[in-house]
C-alpha positions as CSV (number, residue, x, y, z in Angstrom):
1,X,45.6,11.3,57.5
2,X,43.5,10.0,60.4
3,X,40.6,9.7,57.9
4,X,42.8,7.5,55.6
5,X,43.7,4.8,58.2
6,X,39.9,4.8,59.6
7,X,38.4,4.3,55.8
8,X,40.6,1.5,55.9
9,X,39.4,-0.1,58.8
10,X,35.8,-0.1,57.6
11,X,37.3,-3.0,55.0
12,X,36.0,-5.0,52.4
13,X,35.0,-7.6,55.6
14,X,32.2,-5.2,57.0
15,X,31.2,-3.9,53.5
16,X,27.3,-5.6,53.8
17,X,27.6,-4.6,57.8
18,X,28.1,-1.1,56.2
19,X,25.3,-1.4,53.8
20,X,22.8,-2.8,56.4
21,X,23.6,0.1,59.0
22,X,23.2,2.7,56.3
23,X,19.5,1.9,55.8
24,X,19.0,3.4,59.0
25,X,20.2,6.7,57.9
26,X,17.3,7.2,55.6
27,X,13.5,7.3,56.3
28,X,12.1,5.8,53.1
29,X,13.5,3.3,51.1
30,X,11.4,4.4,48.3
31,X,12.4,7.8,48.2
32,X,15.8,9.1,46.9
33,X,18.4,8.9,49.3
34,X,20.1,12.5,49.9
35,X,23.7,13.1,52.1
36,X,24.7,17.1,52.6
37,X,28.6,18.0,54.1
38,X,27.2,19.7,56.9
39,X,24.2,20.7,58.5
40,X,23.5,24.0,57.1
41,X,22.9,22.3,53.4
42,X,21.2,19.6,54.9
43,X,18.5,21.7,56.1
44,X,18.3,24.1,52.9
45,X,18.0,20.2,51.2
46,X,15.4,19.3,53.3
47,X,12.9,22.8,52.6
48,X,13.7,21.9,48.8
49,X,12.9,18.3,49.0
50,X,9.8,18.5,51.1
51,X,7.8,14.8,51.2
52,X,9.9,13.5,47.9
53,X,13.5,12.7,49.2
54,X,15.0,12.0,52.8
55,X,18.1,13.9,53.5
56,X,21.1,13.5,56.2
57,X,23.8,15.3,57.2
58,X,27.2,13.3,56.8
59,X,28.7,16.3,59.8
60,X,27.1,16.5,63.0
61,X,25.5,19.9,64.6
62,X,28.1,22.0,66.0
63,X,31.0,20.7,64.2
64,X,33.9,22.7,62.5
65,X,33.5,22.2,59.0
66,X,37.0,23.0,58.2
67,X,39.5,20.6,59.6
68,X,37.0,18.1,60.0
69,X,38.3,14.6,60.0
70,X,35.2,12.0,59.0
71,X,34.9,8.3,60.7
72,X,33.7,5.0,59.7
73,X,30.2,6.4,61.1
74,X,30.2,9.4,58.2
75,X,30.8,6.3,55.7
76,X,27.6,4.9,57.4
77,X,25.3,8.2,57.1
78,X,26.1,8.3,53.5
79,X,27.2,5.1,52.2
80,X,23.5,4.0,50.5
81,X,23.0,7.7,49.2
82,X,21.7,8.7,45.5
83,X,23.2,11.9,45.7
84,X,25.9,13.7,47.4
85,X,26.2,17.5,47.8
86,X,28.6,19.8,49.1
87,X,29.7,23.4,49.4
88,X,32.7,23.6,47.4
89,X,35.1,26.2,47.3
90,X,37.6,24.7,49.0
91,X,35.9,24.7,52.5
92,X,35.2,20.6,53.0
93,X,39.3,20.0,52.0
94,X,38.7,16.2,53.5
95,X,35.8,15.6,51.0
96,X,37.2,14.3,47.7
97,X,39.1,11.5,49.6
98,X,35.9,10.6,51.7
99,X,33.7,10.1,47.9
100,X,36.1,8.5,46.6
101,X,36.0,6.0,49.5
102,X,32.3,5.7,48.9
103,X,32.4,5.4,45.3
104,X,30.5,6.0,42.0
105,X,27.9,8.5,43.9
106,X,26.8,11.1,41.9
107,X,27.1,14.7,43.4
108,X,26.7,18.6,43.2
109,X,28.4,21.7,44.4
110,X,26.3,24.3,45.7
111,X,28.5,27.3,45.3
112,X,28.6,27.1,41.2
113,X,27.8,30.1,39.8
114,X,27.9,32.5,42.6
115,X,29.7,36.1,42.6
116,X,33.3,35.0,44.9
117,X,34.7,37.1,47.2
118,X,38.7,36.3,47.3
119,X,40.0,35.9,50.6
120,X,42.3,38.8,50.9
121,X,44.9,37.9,53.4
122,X,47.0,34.3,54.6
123,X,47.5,31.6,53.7
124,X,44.8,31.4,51.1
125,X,45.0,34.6,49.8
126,X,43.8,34.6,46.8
127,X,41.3,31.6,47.1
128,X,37.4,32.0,47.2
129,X,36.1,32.5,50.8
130,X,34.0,29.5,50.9
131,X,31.3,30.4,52.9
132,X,28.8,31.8,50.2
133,X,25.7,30.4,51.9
134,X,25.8,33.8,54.0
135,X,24.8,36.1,51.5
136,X,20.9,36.2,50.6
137,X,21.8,36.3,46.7
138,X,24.0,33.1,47.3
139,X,21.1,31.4,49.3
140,X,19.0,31.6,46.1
141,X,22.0,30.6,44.0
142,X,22.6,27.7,46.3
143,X,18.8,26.4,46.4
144,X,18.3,26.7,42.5
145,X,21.7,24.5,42.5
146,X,20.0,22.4,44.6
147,X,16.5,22.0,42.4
148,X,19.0,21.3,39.9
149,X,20.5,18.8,41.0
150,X,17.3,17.1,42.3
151,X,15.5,17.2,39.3
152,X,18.1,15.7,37.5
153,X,18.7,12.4,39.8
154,X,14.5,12.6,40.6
155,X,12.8,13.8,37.7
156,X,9.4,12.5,38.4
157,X,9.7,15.0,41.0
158,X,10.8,17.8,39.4
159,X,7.9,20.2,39.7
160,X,7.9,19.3,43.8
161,X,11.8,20.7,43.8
162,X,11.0,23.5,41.8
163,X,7.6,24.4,44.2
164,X,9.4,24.0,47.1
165,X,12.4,26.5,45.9
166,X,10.7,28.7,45.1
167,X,8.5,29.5,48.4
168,X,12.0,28.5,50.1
169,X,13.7,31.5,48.3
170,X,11.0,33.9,49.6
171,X,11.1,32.7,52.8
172,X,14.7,33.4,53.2
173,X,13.5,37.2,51.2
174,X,10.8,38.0,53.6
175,X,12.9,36.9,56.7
176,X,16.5,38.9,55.7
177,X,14.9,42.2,53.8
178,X,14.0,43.7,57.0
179,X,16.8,43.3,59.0
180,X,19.0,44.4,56.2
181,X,16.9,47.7,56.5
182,X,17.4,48.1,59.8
183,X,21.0,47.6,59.5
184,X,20.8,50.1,56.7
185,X,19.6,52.8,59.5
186,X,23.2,52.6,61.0
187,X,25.5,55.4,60.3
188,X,27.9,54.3,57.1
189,X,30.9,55.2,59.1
190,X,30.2,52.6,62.2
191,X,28.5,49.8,60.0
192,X,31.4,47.6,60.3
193,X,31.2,43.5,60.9
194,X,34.4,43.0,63.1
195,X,34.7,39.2,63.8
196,X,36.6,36.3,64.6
197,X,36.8,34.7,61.3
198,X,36.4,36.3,58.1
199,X,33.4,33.7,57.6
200,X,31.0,37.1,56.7
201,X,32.6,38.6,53.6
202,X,29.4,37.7,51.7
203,X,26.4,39.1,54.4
204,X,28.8,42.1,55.0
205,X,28.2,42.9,51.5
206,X,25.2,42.1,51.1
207,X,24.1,44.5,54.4
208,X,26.6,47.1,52.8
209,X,28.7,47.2,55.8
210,X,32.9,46.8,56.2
211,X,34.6,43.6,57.4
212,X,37.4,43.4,59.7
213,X,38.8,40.0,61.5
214,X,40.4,38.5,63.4
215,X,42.1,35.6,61.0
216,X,40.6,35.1,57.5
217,X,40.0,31.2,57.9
218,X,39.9,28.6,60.7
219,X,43.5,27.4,60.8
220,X,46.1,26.5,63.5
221,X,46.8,29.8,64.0
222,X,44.1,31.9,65.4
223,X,43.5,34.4,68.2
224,X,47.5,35.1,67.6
225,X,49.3,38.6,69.4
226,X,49.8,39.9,66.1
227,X,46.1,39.3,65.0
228,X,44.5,40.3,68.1
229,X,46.9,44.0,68.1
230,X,45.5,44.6,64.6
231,X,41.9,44.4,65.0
232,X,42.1,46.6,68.3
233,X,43.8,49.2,65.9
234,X,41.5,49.0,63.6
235,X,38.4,48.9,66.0
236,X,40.4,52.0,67.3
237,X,40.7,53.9,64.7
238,X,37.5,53.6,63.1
239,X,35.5,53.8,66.3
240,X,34.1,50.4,65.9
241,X,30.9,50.3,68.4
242,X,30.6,46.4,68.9
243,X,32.5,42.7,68.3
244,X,31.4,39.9,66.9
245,X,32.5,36.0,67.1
246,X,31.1,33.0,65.5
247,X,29.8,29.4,67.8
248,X,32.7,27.1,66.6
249,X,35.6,28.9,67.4
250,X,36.9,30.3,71.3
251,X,35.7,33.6,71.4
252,X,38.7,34.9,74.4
253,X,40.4,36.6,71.3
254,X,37.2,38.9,70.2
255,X,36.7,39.5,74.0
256,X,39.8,40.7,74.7
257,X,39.5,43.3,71.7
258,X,36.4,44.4,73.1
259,X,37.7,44.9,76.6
260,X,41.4,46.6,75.2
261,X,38.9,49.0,72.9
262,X,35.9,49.7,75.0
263,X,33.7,48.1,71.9
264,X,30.9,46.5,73.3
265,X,31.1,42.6,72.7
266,X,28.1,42.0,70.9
267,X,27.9,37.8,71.1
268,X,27.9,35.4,69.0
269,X,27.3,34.7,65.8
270,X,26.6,31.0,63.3
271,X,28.0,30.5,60.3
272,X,29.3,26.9,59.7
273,X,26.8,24.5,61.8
274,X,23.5,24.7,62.6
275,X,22.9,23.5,66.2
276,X,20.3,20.7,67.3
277,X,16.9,20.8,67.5
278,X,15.6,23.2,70.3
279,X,19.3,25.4,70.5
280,X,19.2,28.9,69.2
281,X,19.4,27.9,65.6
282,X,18.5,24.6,64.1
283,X,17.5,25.8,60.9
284,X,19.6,27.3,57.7
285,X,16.4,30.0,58.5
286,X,17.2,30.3,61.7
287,X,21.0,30.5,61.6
288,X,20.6,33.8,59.3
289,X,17.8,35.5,61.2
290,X,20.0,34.9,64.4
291,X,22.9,36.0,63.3
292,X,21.6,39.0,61.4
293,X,19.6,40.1,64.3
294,X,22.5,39.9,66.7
295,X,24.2,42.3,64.3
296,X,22.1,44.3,64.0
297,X,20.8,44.5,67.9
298,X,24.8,44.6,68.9
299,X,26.2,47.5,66.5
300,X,22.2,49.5,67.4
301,X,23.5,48.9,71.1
302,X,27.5,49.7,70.8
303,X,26.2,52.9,69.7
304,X,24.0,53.8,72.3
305,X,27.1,53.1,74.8
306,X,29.7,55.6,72.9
């Protein structure tokens, strides 16, 4: 792996150049140090930790999470952490090596305990879908995970974490609830989520609608002849009003659905990175008010075009 021969490279020889750099990562010495996969649980960190704990973001905004292949530089952003946490579920596949590269660091996975939804096609049929932190319930799950975990490396601030959870946890309530009710106003026949990945599964059930895709997870094979002809049959037969794609992935495929079905393409939709400060969503907040509004707007919209 490229990740091997890079973590290699950092060497015993820059080990205190590594250590200095790192303190740069974090605001406060004094408070604990906190490193998140990607940006998404970086920024649901950050509304549970408040004043008492600095968190980073070892992946960049924008990035694919899956295939991700970290550097020296990710070494740097986490190196000096207290505490690591990450998804889970089989969605950061380069992680394990990377910890063990850092060392004894203590971490948490944010996905224990939620309700899985198998992947149900490919080549991980079978497997969890990873990406949990779309569904409200899971958010809650996630952020209680994350209080946990916290409170356990930080207990003098324990009553902070828990505080800050729980007015987290009705933000993310008072944000989704209505939009889930106006997606609820959509006929049940034409409330389906047709995307490019099947990164959804959890807000599709969560908004009570059907899922179809394009390819069940980002791979080397996506936007194929074969996945492309199925979806337009199924968009087809099921009079599908609108089409969806995510922001990491080339959105030709979802297009060309649209234009072969006469499904309105709807735009696009965030799931895996949050972007940076000032784009359309640079908060976990944001990226599911976004996304659930473009939904709900694009399907409201197909329909009006039938």
């Amino acid at each position: 792996m490229k990740f091997e021969v890079q973590s290699v490279k950092v060497g015993l020889a820059g080990a205190v150049m590594l250590a200095a750099m790192s303190q740069a990562a974090f605001a406060d010495e004094n408070r604990m140090k906190v490193a998140t996969t990607f940006t998404v649980l970086a920024d649901m960190a950050r509304n549970v930790a408040g004043d008492a704990a600095d968190v980073v973001s070892i992946t960049k905004p924008g990035a694919e999470i899956h295939g991700y292949e970290p550097t020296p530089q990710d070494l740097v952003r986490a190196s000096d952490a207290d505490l690591i946490l990450w998804n889970g579920l089989n969605l950061e596949r380069w992680f394990e090596q990377f910890i063990r590269v850092l060392g004894d660091i203590p971490s948490a996975t944010l996905s224990d305990g939620i309700q899985e939804i198998p992947i149900a096609e490919g080549a991980y049929e079978g497997l969890p879908n990873p990406h949990a932190w779309m569904g409200l319930g899971n958010a809650q799950v996630y952020i209680d995970n994350i209080v946990a975990a916290f409170s356990a490396q930080d207990p003098a601030n324990a009553e902070v974490y828990a505080a800050n959870g729980a007015a987290y946890k009705q933000q993310l309530i008072d944000t989704l609830e209505p939009l889930r009710e106006q997606i609820a106003t959509i006929p049940e026949d034409q409330r389906w989520l047709v995307t490019c990945e099947g990164a959804f599964s959890y807000l599709a059930r969560d908004f009570d609608m059907k899922e179809l895709y394009l390819w069940p997870m980002n791979t080397s094979r996506m936007g194929t002849p074969q996945q492309v002809r199925a979806v337009i049959d199924g968009v087809t037969q099921h009079s599908v009003p609108t089409v969806f794609c995510e922001s990491t992935v080339n959105t030709a495929p979802a297009e060309q659905v649209a234009r072969d079905t006469g499904a309105l393409y709807g735009g696009v939709l965030y799931v895996d990175s949050l972007s940076q400060e000032g784009g359309p969503v640079p908060t976990y907040l944001d990226l599911l008010r976004v996304t659930s509004e473009t939904v709900a707007e694009g399907l409201t919209n197909g329909l009006n075009i039938q």
